[in-house]
MARNUNU-367326 format. One record per residue (C-alpha): x, y, z; residue in three letters; residue number from 1. Coordinates in pm, 1 decimal, decimal comma. Layout:
BEGIN
<X X Y Y Z Z residuo ALA num NUM>
...
END
This chain:
BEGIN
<X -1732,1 Y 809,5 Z -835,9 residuo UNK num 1>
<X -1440,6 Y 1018,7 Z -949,7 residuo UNK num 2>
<X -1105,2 Y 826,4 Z -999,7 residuo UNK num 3>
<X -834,6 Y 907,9 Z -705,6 residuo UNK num 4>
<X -552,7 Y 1138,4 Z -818,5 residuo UNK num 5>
<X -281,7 Y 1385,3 Z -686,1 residuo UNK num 6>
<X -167,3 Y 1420,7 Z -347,3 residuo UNK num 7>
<X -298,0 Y 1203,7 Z -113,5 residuo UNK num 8>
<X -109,5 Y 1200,3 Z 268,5 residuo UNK num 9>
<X -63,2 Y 939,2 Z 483,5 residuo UNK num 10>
<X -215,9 Y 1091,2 Z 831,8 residuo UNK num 11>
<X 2,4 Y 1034,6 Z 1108,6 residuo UNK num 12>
<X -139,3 Y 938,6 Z 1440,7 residuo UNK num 13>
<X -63,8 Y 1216,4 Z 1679,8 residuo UNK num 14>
<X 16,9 Y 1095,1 Z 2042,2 residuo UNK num 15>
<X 36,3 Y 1299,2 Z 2401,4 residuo UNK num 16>
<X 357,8 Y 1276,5 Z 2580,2 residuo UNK num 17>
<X 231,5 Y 1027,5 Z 2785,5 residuo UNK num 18>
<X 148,5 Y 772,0 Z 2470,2 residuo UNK num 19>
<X -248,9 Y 867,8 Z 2442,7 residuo UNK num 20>
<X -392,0 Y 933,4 Z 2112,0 residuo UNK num 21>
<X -387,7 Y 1299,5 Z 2076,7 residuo UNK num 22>
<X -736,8 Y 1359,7 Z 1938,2 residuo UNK num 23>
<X -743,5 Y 1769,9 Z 1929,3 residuo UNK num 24>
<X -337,2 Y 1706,2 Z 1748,4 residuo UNK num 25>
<X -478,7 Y 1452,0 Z 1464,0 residuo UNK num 26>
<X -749,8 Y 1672,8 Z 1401,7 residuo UNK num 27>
<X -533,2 Y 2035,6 Z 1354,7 residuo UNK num 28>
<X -281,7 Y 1794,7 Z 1123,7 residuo UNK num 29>
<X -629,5 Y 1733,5 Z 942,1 residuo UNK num 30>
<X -746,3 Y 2008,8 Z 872,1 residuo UNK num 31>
<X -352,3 Y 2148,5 Z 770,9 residuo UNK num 32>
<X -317,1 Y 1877,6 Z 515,9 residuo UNK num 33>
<X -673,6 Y 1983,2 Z 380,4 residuo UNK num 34>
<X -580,6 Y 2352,9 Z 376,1 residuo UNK num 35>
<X -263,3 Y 2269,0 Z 181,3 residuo UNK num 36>
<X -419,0 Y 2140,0 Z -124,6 residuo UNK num 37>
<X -444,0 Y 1755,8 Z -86,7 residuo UNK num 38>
<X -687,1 Y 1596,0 Z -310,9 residuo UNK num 39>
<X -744,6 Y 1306,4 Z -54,5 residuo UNK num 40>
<X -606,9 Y 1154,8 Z 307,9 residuo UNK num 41>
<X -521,8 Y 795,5 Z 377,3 residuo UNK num 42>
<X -547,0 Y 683,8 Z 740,9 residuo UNK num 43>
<X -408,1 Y 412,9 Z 920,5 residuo UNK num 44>
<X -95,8 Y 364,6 Z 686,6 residuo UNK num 45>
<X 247,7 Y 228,5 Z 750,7 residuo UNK num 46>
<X 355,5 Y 604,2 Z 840,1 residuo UNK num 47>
<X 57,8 Y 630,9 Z 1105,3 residuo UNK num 48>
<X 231,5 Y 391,0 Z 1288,2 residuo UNK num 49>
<X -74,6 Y 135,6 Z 1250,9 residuo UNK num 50>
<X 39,4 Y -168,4 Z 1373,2 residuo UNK num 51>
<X 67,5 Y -27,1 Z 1711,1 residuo UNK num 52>
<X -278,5 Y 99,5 Z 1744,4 residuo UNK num 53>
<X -540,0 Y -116,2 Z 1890,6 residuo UNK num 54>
<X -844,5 Y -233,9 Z 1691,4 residuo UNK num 55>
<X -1078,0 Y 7,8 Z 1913,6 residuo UNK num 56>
<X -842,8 Y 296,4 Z 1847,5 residuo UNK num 57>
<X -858,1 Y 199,0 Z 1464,9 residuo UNK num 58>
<X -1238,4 Y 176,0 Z 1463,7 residuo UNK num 59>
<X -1275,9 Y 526,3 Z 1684,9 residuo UNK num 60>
<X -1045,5 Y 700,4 Z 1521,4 residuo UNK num 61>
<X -1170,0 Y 614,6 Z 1166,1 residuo UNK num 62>
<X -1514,4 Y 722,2 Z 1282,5 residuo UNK num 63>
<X -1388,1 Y 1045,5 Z 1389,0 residuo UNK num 64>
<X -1203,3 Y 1107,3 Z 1045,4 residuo UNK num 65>
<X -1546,6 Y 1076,9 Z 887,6 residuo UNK num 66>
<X -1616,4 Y 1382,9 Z 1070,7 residuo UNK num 67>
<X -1369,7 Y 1560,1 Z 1037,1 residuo UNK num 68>
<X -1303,3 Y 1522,8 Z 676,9 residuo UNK num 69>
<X -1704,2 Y 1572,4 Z 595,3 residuo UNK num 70>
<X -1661,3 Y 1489,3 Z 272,9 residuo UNK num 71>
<X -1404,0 Y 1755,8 Z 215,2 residuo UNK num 72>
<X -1163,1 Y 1558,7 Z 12,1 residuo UNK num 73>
<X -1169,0 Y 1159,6 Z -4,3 residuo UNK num 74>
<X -1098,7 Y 929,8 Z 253,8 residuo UNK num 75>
<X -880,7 Y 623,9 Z 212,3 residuo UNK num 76>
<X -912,9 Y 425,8 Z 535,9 residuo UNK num 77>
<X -611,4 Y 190,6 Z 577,8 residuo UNK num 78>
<X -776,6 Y -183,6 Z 647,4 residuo UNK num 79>
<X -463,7 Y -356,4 Z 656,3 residuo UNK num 80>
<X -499,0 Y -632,3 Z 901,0 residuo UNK num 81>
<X -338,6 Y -996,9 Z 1014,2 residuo UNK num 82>
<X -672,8 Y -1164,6 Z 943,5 residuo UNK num 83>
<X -966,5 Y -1085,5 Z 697,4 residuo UNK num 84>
<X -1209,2 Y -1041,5 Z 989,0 residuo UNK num 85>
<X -1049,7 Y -805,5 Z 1124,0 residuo UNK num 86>
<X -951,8 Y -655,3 Z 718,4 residuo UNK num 87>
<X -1344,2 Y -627,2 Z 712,6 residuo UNK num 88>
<X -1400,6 Y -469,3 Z 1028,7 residuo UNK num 89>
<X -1150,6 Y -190,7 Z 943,2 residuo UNK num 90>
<X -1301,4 Y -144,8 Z 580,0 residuo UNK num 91>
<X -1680,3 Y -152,0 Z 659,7 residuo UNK num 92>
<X -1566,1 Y 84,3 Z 947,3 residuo UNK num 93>
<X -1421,6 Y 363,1 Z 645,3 residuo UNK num 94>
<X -1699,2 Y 307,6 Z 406,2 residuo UNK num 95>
<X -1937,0 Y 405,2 Z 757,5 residuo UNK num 96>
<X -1764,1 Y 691,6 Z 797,4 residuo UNK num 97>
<X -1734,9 Y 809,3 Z 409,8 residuo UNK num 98>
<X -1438,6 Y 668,8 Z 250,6 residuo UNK num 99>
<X -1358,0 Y 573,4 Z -127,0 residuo UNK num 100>
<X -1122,6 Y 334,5 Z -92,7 residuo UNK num 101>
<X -1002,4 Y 115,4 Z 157,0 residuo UNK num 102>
<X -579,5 Y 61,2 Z 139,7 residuo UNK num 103>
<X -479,6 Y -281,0 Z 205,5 residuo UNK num 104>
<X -120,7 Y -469,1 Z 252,7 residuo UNK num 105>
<X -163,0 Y -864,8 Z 173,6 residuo UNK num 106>
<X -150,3 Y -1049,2 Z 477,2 residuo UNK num 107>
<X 167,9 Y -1223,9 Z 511,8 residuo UNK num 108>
<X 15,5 Y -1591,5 Z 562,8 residuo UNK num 109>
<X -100,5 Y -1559,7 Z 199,9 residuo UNK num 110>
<X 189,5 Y -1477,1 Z 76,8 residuo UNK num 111>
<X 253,6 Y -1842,0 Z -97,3 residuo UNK num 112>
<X -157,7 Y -1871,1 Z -162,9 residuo UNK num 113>
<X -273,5 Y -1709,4 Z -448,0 residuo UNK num 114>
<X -620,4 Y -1825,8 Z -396,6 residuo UNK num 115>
<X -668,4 Y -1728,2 Z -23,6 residuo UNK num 116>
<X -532,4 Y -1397,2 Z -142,1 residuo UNK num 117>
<X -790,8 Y -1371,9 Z -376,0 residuo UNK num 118>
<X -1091,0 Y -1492,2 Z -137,7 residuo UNK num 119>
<X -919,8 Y -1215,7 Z 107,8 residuo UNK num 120>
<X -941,1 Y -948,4 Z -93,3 residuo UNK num 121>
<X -1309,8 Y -1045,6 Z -250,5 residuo UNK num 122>
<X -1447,9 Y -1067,2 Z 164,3 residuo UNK num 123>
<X -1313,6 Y -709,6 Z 239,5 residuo UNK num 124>
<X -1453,8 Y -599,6 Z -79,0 residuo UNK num 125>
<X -1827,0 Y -763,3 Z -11,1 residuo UNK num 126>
<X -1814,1 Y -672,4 Z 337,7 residuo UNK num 127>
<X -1727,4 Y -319,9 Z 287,5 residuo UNK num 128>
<X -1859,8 Y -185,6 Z -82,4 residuo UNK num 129>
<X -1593,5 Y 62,0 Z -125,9 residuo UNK num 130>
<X -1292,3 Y 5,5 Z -378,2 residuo UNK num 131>
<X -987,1 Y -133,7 Z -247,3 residuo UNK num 132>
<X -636,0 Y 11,0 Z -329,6 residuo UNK num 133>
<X -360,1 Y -277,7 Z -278,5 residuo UNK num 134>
<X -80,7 Y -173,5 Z -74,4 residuo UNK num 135>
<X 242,8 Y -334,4 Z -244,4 residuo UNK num 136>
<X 502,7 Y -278,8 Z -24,2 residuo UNK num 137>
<X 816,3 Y -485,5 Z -3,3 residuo UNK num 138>
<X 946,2 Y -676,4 Z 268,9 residuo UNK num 139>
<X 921,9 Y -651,4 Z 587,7 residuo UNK num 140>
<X 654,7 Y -397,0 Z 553,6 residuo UNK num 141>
<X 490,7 Y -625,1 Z 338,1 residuo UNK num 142>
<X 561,5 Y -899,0 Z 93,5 residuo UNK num 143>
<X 690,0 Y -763,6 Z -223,1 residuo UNK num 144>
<X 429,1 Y -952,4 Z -468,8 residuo UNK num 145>
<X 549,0 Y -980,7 Z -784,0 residuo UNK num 146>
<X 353,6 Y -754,0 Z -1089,2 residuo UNK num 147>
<X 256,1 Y -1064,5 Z -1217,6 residuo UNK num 148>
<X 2,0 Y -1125,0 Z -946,2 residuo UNK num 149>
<X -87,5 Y -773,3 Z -851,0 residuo UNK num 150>
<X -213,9 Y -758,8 Z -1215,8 residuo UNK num 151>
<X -372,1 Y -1151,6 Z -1154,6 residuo UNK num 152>
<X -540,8 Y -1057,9 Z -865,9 residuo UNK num 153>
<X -678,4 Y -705,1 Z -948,0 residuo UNK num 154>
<X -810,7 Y -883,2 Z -1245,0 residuo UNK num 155>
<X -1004,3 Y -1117,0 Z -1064,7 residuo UNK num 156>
<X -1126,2 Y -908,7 Z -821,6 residuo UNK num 157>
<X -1368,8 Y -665,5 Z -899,8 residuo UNK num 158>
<X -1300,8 Y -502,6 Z -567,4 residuo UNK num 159>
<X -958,3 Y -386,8 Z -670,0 residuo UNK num 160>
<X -935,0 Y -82,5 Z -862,9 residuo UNK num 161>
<X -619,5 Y 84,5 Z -706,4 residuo UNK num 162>
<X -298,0 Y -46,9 Z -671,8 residuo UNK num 163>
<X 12,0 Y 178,4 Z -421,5 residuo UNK num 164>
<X 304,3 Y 60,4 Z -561,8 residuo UNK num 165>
<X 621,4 Y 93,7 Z -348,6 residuo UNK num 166>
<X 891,6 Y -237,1 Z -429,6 residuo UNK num 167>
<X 1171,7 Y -98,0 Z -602,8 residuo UNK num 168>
<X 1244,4 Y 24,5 Z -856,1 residuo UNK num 169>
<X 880,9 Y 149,9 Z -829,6 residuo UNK num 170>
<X 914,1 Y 345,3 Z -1161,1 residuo UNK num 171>
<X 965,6 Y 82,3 Z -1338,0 residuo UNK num 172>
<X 716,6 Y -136,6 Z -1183,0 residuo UNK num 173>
<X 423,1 Y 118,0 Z -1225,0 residuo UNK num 174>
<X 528,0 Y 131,0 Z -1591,5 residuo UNK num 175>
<X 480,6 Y -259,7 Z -1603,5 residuo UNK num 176>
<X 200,8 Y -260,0 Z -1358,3 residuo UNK num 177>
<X -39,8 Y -0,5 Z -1548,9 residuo UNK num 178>
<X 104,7 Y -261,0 Z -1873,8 residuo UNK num 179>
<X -1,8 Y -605,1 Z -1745,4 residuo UNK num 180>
<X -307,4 Y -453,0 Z -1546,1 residuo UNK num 181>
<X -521,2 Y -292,9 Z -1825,6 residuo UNK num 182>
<X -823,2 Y -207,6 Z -1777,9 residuo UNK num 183>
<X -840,9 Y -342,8 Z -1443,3 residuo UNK num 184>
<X -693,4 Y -58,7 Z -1262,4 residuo UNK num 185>
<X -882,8 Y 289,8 Z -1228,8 residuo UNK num 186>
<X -494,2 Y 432,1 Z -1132,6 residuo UNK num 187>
<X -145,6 Y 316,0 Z -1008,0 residuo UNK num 188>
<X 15,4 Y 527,9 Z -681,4 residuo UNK num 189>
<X 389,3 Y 587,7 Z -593,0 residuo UNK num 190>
<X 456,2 Y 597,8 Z -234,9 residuo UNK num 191>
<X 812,9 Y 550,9 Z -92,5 residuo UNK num 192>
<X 755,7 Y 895,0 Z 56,4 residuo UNK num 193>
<X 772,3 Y 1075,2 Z -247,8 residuo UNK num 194>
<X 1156,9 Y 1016,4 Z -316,6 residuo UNK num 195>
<X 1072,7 Y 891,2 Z -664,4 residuo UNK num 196>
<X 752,0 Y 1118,8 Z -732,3 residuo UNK num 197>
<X 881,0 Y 1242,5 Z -1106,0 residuo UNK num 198>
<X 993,7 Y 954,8 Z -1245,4 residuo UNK num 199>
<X 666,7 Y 781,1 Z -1128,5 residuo UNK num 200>
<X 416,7 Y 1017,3 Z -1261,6 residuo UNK num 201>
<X 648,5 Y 1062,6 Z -1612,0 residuo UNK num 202>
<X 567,7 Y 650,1 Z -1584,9 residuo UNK num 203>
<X 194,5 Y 745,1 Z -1572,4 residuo UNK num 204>
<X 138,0 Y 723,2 Z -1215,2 residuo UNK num 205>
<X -183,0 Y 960,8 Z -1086,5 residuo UNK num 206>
<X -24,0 Y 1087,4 Z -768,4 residuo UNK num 207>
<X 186,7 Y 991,6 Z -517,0 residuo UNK num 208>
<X 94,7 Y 914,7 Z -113,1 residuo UNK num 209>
<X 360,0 Y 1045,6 Z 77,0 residuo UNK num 210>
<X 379,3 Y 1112,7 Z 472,3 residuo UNK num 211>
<X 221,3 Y 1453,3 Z 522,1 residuo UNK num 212>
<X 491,5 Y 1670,9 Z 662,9 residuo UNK num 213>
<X 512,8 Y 1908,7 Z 371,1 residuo UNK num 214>
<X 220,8 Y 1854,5 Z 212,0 residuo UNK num 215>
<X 204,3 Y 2188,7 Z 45,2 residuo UNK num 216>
<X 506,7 Y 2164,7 Z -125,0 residuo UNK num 217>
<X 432,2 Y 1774,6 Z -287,3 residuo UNK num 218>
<X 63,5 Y 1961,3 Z -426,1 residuo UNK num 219>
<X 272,0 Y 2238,0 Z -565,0 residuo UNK num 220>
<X 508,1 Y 1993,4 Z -728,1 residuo UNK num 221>
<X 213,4 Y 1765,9 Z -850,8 residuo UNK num 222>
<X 35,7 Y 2113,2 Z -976,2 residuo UNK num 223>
<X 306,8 Y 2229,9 Z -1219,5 residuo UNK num 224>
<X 372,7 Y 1825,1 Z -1310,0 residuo UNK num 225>
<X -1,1 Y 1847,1 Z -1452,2 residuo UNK num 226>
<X 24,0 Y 2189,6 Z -1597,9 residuo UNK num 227>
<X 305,2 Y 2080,0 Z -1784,6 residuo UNK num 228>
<X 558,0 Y 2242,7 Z -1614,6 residuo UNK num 229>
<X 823,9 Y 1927,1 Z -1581,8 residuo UNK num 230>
<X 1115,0 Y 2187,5 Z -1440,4 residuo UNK num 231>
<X 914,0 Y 2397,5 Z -1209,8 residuo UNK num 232>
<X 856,7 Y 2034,0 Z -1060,1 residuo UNK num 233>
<X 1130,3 Y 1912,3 Z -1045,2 residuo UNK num 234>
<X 1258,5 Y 2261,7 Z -887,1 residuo UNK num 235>
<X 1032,4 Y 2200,5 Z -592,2 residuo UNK num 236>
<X 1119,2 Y 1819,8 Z -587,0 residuo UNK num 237>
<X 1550,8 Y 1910,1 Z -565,7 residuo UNK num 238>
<X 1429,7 Y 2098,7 Z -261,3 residuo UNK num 239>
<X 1239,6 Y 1848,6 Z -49,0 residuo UNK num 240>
<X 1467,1 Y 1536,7 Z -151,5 residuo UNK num 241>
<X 1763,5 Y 1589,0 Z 143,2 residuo UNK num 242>
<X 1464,1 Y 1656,6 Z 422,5 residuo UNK num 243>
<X 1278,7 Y 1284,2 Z 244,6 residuo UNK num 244>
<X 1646,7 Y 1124,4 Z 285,5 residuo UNK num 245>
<X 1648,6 Y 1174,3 Z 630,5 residuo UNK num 246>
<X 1319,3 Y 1088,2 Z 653,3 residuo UNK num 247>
<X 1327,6 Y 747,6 Z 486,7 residuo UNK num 248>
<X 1568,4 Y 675,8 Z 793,4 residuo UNK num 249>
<X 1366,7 Y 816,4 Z 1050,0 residuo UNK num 250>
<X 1007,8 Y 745,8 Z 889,5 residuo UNK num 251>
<X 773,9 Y 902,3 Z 1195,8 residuo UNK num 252>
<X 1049,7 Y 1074,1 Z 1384,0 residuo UNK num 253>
<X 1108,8 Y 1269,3 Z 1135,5 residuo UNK num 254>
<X 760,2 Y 1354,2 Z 1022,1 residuo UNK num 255>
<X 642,3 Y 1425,5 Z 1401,8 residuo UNK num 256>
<X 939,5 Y 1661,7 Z 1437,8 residuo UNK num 257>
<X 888,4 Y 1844,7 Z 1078,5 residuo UNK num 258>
<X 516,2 Y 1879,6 Z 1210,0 residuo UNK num 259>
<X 565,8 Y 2016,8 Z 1582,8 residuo UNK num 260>
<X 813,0 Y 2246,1 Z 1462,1 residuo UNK num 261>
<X 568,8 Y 2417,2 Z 1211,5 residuo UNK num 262>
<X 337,2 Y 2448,4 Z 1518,8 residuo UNK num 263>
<X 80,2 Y 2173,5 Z 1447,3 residuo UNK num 264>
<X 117,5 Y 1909,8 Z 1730,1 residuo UNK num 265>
<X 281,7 Y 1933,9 Z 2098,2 residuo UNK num 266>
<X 428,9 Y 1579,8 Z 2129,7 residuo UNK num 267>
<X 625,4 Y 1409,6 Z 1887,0 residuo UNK num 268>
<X 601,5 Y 1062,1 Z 2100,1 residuo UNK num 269>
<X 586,8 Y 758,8 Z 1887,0 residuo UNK num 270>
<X 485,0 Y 416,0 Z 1970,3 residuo UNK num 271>
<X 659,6 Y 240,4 Z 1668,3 residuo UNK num 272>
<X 1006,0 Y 136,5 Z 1705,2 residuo UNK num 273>
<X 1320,9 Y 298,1 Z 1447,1 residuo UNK num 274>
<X 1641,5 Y 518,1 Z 1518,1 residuo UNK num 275>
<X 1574,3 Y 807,4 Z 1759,0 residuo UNK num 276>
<X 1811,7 Y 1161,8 Z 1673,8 residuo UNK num 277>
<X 2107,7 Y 1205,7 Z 1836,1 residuo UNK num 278>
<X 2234,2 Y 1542,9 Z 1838,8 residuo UNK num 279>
<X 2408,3 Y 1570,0 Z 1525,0 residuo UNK num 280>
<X 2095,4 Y 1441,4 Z 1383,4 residuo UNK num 281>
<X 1907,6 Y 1736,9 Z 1531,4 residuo UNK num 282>
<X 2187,5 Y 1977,3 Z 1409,4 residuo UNK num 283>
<X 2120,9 Y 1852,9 Z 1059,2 residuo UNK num 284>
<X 1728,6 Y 1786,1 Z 1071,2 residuo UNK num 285>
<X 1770,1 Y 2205,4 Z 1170,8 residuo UNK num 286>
<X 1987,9 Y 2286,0 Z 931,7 residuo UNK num 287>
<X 1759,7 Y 2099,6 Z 598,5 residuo UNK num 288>
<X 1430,3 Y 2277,4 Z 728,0 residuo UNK num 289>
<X 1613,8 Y 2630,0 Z 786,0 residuo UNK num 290>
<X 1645,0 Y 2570,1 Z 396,3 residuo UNK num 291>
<X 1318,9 Y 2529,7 Z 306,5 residuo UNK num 292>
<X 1184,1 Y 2829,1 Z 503,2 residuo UNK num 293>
<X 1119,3 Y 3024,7 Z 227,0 residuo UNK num 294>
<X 854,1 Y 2802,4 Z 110,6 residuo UNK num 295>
<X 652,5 Y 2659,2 Z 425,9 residuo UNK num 296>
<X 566,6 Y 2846,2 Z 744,6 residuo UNK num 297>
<X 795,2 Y 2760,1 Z 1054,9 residuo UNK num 298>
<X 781,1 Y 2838,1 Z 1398,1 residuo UNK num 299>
<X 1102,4 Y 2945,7 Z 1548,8 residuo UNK num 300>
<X 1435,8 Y 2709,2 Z 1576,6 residuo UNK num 301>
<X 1411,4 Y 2499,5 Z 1873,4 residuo UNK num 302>
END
């Protein structure tokens, strides 16, 4: 199987007005993020709101994914879960439906247990025959391991041949990471929605997993990275970075609105709590994608 690399999105999950999953809106975001060059799509991640999806809307809407993807690009089916049943359920689910990888957080009650971290990890992996990518993501997303025992466990566990790496500073952790892991790792991720992308891929990360807003203009900054051309992506990347402030604040907000304005979904509802815009916030959020017009198609201001 070919090693993961590039530009691979976190799918949003796209909701009616009402708070229904908006099958027909997930699917056009799909096939967008496809037709923009990504080299893979991740789904349920932190930025598809996944914790407030239940586990039948999980299993469904990874079985749809299968689907629709059709072996297009890679799938990456987010399995992270409070138990390992439930872990299992969510991985066996992706590799059912065609997926690489499954993308997991540690559960939180093994955060002080190295060992039931590592029998975790080995179940999804044996219940689910697909390679795991481990999500490190620092508190309270996740639990901040230290590189130490990312590199312990991915050592130990055969399963583990990815690792997303998103504690800060994440450059400097990938460095360490891809150091004290070896041979163990097939690739190291950034992630932090793409705010650090050059630094971490000059580190020797092999893409980055951002949410999938502008996903055209993170594959053409990842293109000319790997053609060599450091200021043509760094060009691009001085573009996006005040619309990825404002999204680290707003995380789905943001993303929903980015995507509805370009024409792709009808509702930007959200489930997940975080800081709605005010209308100064809506005056600026207007005023960063009338600037990047020139490279992405918009519908008209709202």
């Amino acid at each position: 199987m070919a090693t993961l690399s590039g530009v691979l999105p976190i799918l949003p999950t796209i909701f009616t007005t009402s708070g229904a999953i908006d099958e027909a809106g997930t699917r056009r975001v799909v096939d967008y993020i496809i037709g923009a060059g990504a080299r893979g799509i991740v789904f349920p991640g932190l930025a598809s709101e996944y914790d407030t999806l239940t586990r039948d809307e999980r299993l469904h809407l990874t079985q749809l994914l299968g689907g629709w993807i059709g072996g297009r690009v890679p799938f990456v089916v987010g399995a992270s879960a409070a138990s390992t049943d439930d872990a299992i359920a969510y991985a066996a689910a992706g590799a059912k439906a065609g997926a690489a990888a499954s993308m997991i957080l540690t559960p939180k009650t093994f955060a002080d247990d190295p060992a039931g971290m590592r029998d975790f990890y080995r179940a999804v992996h044996d219940g689910s025959g697909i390679d795991i990518m481990l999500q490190n993501a620092p508190a309270p997303m996740g639990i901040g391991l230290s590189l130490e025992k990312v590199a312990e466990l991915a050592k130990a566990v055969d399963g583990i041949r990815y690792v997303k790496e998103e504690a800060p500073p994440s450059g400097q952790r990938i460095t360490r990471l891809s150091e004290l892991a070896g041979d163990s790792l097939r690739a190291v991720f950034g992630g932090a929605g793409a705010r650090y992308v050059i630094d971490e891929l000059l580190r020797g990360a092999k893409g980055t997993m951002p949410a999938c807003e502008i996903t055209e203009l993170h594959v053409a900054m990842f293109d000319r990275f790997e053609r060599g051309d450091e200021a043509g992506a760094r060009d691009l990347f001085e573009r996006t970075l005040p619309l990825l402030n404002m999204q680290a604040i707003f995380r789905w907000r943001l993303t929903k609105a980015v995507l509805q304005r370009r024409g792709l979904i009808e509702s930007t509802f959200v489930r997940a709590p975080g800081p709605e815009f005010d209308r100064y916030d809506w005056m600026e959020f207007n005023a960063l994608v009338a600037r990047l017009d020139d490279l992405m198609p918009l519908e008209a201001a709202a």
